[in-house]
C-alpha positions as CSV (number, residue, x, y, z in Angstrom):
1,X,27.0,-30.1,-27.8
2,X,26.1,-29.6,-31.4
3,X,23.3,-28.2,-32.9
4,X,21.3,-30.3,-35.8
5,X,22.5,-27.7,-38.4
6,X,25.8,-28.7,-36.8
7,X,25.7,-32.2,-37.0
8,X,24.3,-32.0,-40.5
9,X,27.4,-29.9,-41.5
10,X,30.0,-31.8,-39.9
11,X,28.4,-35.0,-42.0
12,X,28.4,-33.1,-45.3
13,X,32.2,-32.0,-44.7
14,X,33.2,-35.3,-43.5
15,X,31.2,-37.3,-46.3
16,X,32.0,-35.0,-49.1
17,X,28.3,-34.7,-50.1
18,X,26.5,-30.9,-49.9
19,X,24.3,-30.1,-46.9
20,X,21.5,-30.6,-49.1
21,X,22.2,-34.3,-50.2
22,X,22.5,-34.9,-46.4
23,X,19.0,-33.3,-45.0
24,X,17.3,-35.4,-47.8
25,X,18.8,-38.6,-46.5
26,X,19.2,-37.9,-42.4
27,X,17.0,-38.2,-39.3
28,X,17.6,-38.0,-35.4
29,X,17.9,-41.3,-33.7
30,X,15.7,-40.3,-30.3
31,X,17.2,-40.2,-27.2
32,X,20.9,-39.5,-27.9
33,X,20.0,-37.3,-30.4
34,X,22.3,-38.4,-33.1
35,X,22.0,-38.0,-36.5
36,X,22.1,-41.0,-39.1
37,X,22.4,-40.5,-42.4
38,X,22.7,-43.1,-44.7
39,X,22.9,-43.3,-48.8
40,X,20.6,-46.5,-49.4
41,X,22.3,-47.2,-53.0
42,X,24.0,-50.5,-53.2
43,X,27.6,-49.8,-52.0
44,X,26.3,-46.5,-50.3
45,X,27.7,-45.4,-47.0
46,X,26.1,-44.7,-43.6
47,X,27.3,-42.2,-41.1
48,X,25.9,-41.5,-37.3
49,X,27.0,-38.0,-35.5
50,X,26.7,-37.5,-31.9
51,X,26.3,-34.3,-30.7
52,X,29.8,-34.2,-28.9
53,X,31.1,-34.2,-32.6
54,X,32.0,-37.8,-32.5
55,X,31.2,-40.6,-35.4
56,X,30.5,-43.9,-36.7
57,X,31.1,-44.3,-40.1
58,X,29.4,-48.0,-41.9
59,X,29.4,-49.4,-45.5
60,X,26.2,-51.0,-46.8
61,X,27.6,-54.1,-45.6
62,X,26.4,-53.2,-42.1
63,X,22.3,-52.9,-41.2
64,X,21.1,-50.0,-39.4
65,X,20.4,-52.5,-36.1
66,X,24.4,-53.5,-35.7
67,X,25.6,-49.4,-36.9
68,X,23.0,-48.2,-34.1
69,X,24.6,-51.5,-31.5
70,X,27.7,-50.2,-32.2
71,X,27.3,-46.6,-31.6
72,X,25.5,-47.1,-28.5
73,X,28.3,-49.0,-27.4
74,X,30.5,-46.4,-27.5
75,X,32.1,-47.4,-31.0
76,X,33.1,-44.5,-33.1
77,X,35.5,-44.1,-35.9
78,X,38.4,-41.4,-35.6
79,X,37.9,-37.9,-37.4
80,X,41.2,-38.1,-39.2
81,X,39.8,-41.7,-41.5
82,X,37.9,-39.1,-43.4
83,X,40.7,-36.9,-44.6
């Protein structure tokens, strides 16, 4: 299980952005405990991390209601997209 530091980190590598940029624009989704960050500019992307280290990666296309659906549903998208 990850730690929040860990999660953060593992968005900032995976997004490209520094740990900074993603504290500023994260939170914990209650009870699974993931963390969603999302970058709210038109265009902007939107990432959830679970703390077994999986992810859901969304465009601005897709509200926060369907990303959240489709996490909890066991969606995720594979580690190797974001190389």
């Amino acid at each position: 299980m990850l730690q929040p530091e860990e999660q953060i980190a593992l968005a900032a590598k995976l997004l490209k952005v520094t740990i900074e940029v993603v504290q500023e624009n994260c939170g914990f989704i209650g009870l699974n405990k993931a963390l969603y960050y999302c970058n709210s500019v038109k265009g902007g992307d939107a990432l959830m991390v679970g703390q077994d280290g999986t992810v859901l990666f969304a465009d601005s296309s897709v509200g926060y209601n369907k990303h959240l659906y489709e996490f909890q549903q066991g969606r995720r998208t594979p580690l190797e997209a974001f190389a």
